[in-house]
C-alpha positions as CSV (number, residue, x, y, z in Angstrom):
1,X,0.0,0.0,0.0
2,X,1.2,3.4,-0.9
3,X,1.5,5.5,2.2
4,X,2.1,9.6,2.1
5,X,3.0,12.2,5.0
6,X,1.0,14.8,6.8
7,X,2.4,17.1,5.2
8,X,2.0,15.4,1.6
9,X,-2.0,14.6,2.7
10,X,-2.5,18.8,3.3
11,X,-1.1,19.3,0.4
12,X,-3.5,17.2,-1.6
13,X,-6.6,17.7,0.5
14,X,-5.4,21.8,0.2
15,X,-5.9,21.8,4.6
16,X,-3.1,23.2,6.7
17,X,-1.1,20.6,8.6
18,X,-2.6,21.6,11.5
19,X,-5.8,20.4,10.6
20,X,-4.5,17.3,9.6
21,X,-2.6,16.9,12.9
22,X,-6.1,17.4,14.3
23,X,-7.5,15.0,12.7
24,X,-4.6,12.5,13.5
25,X,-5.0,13.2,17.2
26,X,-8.7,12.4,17.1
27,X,-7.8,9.1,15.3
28,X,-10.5,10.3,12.5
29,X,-8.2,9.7,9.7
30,X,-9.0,5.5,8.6
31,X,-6.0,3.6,7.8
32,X,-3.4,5.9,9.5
33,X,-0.3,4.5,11.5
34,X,2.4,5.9,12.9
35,X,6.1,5.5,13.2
36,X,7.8,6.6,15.8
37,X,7.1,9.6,15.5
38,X,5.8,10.0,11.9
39,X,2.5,9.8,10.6
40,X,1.5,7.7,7.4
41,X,-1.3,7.6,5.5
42,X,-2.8,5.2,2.7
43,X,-2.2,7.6,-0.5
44,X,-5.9,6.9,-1.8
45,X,-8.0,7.9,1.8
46,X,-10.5,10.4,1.6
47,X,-10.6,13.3,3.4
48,X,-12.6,13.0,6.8
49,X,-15.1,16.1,8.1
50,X,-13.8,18.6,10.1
51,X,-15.1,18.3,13.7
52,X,-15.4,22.1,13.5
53,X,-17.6,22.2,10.6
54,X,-20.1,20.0,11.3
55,X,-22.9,21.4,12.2
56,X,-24.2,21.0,15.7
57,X,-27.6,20.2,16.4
58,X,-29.3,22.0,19.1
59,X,-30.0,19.6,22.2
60,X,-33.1,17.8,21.8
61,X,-36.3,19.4,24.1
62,X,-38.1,16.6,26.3
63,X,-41.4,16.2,26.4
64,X,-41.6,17.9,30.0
65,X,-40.5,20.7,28.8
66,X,-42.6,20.8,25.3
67,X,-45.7,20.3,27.3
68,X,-45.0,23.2,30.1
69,X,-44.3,25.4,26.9
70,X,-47.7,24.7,25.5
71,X,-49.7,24.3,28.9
72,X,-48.3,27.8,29.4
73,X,-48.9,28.6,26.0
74,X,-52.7,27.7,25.7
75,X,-54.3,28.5,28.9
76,X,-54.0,32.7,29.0
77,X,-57.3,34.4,29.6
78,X,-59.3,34.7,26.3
79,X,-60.5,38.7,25.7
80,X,-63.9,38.8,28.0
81,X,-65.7,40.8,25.4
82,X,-64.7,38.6,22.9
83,X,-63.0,35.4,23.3
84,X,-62.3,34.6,20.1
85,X,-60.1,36.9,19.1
86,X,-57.5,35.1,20.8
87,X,-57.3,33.5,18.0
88,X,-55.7,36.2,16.1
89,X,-53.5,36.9,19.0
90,X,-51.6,34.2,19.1
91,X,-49.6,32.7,16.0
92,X,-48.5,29.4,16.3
93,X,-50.8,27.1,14.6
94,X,-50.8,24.3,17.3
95,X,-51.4,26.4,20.4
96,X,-54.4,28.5,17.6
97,X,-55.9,24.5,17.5
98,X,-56.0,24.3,21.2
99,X,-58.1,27.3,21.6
100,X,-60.4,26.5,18.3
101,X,-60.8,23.4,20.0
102,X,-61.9,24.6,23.0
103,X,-64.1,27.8,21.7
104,X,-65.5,24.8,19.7
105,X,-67.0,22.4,22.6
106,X,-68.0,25.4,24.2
107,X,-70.4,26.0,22.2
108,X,-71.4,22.2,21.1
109,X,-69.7,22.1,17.9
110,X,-67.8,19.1,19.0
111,X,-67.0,17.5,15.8
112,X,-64.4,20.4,15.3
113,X,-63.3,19.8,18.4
114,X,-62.6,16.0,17.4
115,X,-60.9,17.5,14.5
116,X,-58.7,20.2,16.0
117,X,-57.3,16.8,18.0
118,X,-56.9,15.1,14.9
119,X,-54.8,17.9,13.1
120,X,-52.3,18.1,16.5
121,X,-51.5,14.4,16.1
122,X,-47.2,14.3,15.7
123,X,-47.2,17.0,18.5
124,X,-46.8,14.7,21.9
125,X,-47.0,18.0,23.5
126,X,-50.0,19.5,21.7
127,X,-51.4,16.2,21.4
128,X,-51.5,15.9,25.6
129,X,-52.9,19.4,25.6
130,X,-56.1,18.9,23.5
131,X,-57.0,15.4,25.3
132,X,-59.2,16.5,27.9
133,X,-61.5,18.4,25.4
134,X,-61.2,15.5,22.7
135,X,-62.8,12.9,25.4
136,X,-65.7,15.4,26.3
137,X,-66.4,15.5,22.7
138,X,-66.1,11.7,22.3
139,X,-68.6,11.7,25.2
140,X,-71.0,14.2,24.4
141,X,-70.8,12.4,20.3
142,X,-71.3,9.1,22.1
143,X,-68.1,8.5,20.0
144,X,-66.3,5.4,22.1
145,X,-64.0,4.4,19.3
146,X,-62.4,7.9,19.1
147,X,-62.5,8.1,23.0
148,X,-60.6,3.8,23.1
149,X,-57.9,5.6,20.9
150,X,-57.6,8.4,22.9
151,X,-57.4,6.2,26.1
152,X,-54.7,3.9,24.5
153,X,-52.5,6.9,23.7
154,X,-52.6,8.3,27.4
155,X,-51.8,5.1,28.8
156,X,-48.7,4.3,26.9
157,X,-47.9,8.0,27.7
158,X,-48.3,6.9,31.4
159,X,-46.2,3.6,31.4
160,X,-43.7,5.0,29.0
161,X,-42.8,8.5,30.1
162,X,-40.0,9.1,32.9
163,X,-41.8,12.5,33.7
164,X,-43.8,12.6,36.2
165,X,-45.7,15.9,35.3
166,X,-46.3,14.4,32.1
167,X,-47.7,11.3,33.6
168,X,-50.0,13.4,35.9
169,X,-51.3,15.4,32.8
170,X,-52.3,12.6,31.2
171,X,-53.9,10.8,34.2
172,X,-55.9,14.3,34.8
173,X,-57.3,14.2,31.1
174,X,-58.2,10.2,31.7
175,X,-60.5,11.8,34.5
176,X,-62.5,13.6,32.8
177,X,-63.5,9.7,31.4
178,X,-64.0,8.7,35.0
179,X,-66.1,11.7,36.2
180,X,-68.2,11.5,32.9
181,X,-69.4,8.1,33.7
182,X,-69.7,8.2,37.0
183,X,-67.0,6.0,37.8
184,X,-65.2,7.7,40.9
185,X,-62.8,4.6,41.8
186,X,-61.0,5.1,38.5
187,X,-59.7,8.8,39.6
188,X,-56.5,9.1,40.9
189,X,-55.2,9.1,44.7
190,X,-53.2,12.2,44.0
191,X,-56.6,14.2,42.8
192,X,-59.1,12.8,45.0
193,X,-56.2,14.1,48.2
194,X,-55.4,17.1,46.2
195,X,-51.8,16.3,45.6
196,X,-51.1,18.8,42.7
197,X,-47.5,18.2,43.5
198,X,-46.0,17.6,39.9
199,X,-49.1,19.9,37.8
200,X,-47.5,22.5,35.9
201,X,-49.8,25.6,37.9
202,X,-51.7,26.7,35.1
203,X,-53.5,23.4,34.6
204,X,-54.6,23.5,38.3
205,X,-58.0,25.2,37.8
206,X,-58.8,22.3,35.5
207,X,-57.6,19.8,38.6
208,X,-59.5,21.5,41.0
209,X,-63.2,21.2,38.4
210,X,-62.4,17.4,38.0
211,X,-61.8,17.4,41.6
212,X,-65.1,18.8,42.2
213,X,-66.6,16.3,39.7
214,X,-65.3,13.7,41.8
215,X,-67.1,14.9,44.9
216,X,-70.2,15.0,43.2
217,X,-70.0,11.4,42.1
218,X,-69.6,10.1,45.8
219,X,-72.3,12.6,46.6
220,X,-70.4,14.8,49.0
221,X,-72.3,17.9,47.9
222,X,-70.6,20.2,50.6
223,X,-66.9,19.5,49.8
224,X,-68.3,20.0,46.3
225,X,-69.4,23.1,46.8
226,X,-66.6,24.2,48.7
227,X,-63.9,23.3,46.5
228,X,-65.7,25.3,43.5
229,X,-66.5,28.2,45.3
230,X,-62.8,28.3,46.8
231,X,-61.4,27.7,43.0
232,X,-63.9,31.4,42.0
233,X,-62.0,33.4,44.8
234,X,-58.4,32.8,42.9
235,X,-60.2,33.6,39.3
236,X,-59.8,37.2,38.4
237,X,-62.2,38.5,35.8
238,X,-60.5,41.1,35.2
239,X,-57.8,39.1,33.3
240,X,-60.0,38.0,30.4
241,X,-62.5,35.0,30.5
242,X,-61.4,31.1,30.7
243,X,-62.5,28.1,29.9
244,X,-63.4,27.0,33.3
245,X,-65.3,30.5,34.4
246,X,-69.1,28.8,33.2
247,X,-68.1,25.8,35.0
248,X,-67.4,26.5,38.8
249,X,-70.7,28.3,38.5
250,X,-72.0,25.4,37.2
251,X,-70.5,23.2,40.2
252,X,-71.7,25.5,42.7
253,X,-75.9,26.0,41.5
254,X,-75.2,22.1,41.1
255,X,-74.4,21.2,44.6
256,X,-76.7,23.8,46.1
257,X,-79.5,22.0,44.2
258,X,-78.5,19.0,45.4
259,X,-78.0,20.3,49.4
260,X,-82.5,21.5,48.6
261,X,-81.0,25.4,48.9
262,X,-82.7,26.6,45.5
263,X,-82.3,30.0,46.1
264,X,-78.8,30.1,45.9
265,X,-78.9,27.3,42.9
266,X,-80.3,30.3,41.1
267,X,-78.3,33.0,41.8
268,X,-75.2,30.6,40.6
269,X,-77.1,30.3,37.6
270,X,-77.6,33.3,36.7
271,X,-74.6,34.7,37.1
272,X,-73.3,31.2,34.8
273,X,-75.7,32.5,32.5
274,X,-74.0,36.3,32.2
275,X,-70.8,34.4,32.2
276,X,-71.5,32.0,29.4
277,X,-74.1,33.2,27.0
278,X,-73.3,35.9,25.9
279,X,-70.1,34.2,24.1
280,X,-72.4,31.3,23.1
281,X,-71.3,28.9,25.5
282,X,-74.1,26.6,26.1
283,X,-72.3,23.4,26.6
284,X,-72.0,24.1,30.3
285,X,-75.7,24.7,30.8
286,X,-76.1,22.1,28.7
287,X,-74.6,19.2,30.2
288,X,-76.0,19.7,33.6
289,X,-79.2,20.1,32.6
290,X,-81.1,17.9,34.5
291,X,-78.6,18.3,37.6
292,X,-80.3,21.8,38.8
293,X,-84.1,20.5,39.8
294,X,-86.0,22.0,36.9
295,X,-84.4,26.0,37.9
296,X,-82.3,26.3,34.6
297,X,-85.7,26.4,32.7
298,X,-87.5,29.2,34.0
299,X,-84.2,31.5,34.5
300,X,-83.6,30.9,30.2
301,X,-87.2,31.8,29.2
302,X,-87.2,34.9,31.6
303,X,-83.5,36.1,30.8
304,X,-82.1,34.5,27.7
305,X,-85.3,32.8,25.6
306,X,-83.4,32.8,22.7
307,X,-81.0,30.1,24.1
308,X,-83.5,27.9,25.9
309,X,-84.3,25.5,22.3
310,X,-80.6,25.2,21.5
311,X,-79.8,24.5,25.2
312,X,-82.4,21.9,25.6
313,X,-81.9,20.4,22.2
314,X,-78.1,20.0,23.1
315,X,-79.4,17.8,25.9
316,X,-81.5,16.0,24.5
317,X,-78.7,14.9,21.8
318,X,-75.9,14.9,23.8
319,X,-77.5,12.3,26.9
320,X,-78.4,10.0,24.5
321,X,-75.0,9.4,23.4
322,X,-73.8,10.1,27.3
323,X,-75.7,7.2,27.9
324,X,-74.2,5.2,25.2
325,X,-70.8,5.6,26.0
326,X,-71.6,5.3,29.7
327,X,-72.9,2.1,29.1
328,X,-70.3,0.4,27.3
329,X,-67.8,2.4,29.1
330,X,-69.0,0.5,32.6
331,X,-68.8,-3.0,30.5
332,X,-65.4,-2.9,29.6
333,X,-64.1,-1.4,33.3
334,X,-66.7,-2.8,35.6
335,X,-64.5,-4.6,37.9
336,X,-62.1,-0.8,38.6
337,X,-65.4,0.8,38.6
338,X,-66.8,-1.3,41.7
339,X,-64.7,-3.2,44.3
340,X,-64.0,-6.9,44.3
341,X,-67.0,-7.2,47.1
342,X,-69.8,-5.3,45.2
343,X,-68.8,-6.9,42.3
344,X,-68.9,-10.5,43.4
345,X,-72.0,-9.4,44.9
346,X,-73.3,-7.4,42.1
347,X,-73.0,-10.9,40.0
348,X,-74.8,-13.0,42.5
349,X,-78.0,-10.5,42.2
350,X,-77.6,-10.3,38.2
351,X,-77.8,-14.6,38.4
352,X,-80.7,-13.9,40.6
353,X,-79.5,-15.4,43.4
354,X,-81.9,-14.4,46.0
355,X,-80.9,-11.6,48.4
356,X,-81.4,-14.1,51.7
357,X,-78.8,-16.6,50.3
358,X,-76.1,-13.8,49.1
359,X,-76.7,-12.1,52.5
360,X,-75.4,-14.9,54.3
361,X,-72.8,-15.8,52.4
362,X,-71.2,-12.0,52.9
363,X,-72.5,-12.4,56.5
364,X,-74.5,-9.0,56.1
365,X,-78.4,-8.4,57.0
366,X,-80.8,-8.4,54.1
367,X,-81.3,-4.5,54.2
368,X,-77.6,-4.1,54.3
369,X,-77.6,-6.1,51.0
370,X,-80.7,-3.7,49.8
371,X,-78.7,-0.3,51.0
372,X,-75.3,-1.5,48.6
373,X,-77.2,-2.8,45.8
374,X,-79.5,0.7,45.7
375,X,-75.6,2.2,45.4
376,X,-74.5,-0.4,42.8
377,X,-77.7,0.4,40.5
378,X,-76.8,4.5,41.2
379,X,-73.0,3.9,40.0
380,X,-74.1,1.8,36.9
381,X,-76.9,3.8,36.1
382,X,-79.1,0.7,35.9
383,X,-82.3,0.1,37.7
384,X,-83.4,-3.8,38.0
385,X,-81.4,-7.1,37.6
386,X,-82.0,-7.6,34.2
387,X,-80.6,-4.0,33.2
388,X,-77.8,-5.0,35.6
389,X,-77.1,-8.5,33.9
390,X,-75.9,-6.6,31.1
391,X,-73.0,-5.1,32.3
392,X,-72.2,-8.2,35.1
393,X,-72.6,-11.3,33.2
């Protein structure tokens, strides 16, 4: 093999021996020995890259990081006199998806809410973002194929990510799943104890609804009503409107309902009504129709007639396909949304076992066994063993 110098290989690669010596000393030149102390190269190798050109690449962002740029990103107060021009605020296409998406179920148009999801999809970040307003719209479009794929993308997130903010996001926007359908097992220690530990601060409001979700689906009306009303003193209207402003109100004429103190149901609705309606945000209203005692009616034909069709139609829609994907929702989780007892129990009753026999075997009293299977028809939405045979057996 024909060998030639350093000096000889600047030369013919028209570098400085310097450069060459560089390259020498970084053992980037194939082929090259040396003797003694002289350098020798195979006469025919090519001439490597220099470190110092190559272009370096900026570090690579994590996902932690991606997502507290976006959370931050898409959850500024929208203009109170008029939300959407937020829209024309920002500039970044992803984050303008997140608020379309969100101005979209808002107002019930939650097929472009499905879609806004659909056009994020690449964007981990983005894609973690839009989730919790994708699976109301797969609820309220009875959509349980959209909502399974949405599911199954959180929960390799969960069991794949070393992050444990990102893990927490995506457990907070599973729970809007479990206080949908009622299933109040299914939501996490860390939000049922209010452990908001590793949630970036600006997604907090959003913990603190789904908190107060929660409460309603064990039927602890007070701490319901508490938490809401507590999560209204940090909100400052001054700032601009948010998604979440509608809501608490909601929460809080919701609970009073439930606790028989109508008057103050009313004034909560009302003032969810000045919040809401006059931005076209009925979806609030909407979904909770039936949860205020027949007091949402009269306040919309007295204050805002021209909203109480399209309010009452959304319902009507909407809890159709609520109950649809509540339904097969409670099929394919029934043994995380009751415990092992109620469940073994709950099978026993669906086989028609009678109550006397099932009783002893649990070593309860009969009217024990009456008072949990009243709370087991509540949870599953079912009302008689056949109805509950469907989910059981």
């Amino acid at each position: 093999m024909e060998y030639i110098t350093a000096a000889e290989a600047a030369n013919k690669w028209g570098v400085t021996i310097r450069q060459v010596q560089r390259l020498l000393a970084a053992n980037r030149i194939q082929g090259a020995e040396k003797f003694q102390r002289l350098w020798l190269i195979p006469f025919n190798t090519d001439k490597p890259d220099d470190l110092r050109r190559e272009k370096k690449q900026p570090p690579r962002k994590s996902l932690s990081s991606d997502l507290a740029e976006i959370i931050e990103a898409t959850t500024k107060p929208m203009p109170r006199d008029n939300p959407d021009a937020i829209l024309d605020i920002v500039k970044k296409e992803q984050i303008r998806l997140i608020y379309k998406s969100e101005l979209a179920y808002l107002r019930g148009d939650f097929e472009q809410t499905k879609q806004c999801f659909r056009k994020v999809e690449g964007d981990d970040a983005s894609r973690l973002r839009a989730s919790s307003a994708a699976i109301a719209a797969a609820i309220s479009t009875g959509d349980y194929p959209f909502y399974l794929e949405i599911e199954s993308y959180l929960k390799h997130i969960i069991q794949t990510t070393e992050h444990e903010d990102v893990k927490t996001f995506a457990e907070l926007c599973l729970s809007n799943a479990y206080v949908s359908a009622i299933a109040p097992n299914m939501v996490p220690g860390w939000l049922k104890n209010r452990d908001f530990t590793h949630l970036h601060n600006r997604v907090k409001p959003d913990a603190v609804y789904k908190r107060a979700k929660y409460f309603q689906c064990v039927s602890r009306f007070e701490t319901m009503l508490a938490v809401a009303e507590t999560a209204l003193t940090f909100c400052d209207s001054n700032l601009g409107i948010s998604f979440h402003d509608s809501y608490f109100r909601v929460v809080c004429a919701t609970a009073c309902s439930a606790l028989g103190r109508a008057g103050e149901a009313k004034q909560w609705l009302r003032e969810a009504l000045r919040v809401a309606l006059p931005h076209g945000f009925v979806t609030p209203l909407a979904e909770s129709l039936t949860t205020f005692g027949g007091l949402l009616e009269p306040l919309l034909e007295q204050e805002y007639p021209e909203y109480f069709d399209v309010i009452t139609n959304q319902w009507n829609r909407t809890f159709i396909n609520w109950l649809d994907f509540h339904n097969r929702f409670t099929k394919d989780n029934i043994t995380l949304i009751l415990s092992l007892r109620d469940y073994q129990m709950a099978k026993l009753v669906a086989r028609r076992v009678p109550y006397k026999e099932i009783a002893a075997q649990f070593h309860i009293s009969v009217g024990r066994l009456n008072n949990i299977m009243r709370e087991i028809y509540s949870e599953l939405f079912v009302s008689n063993r056949d109805e509950l045979a469907k989910f059981i057996l």
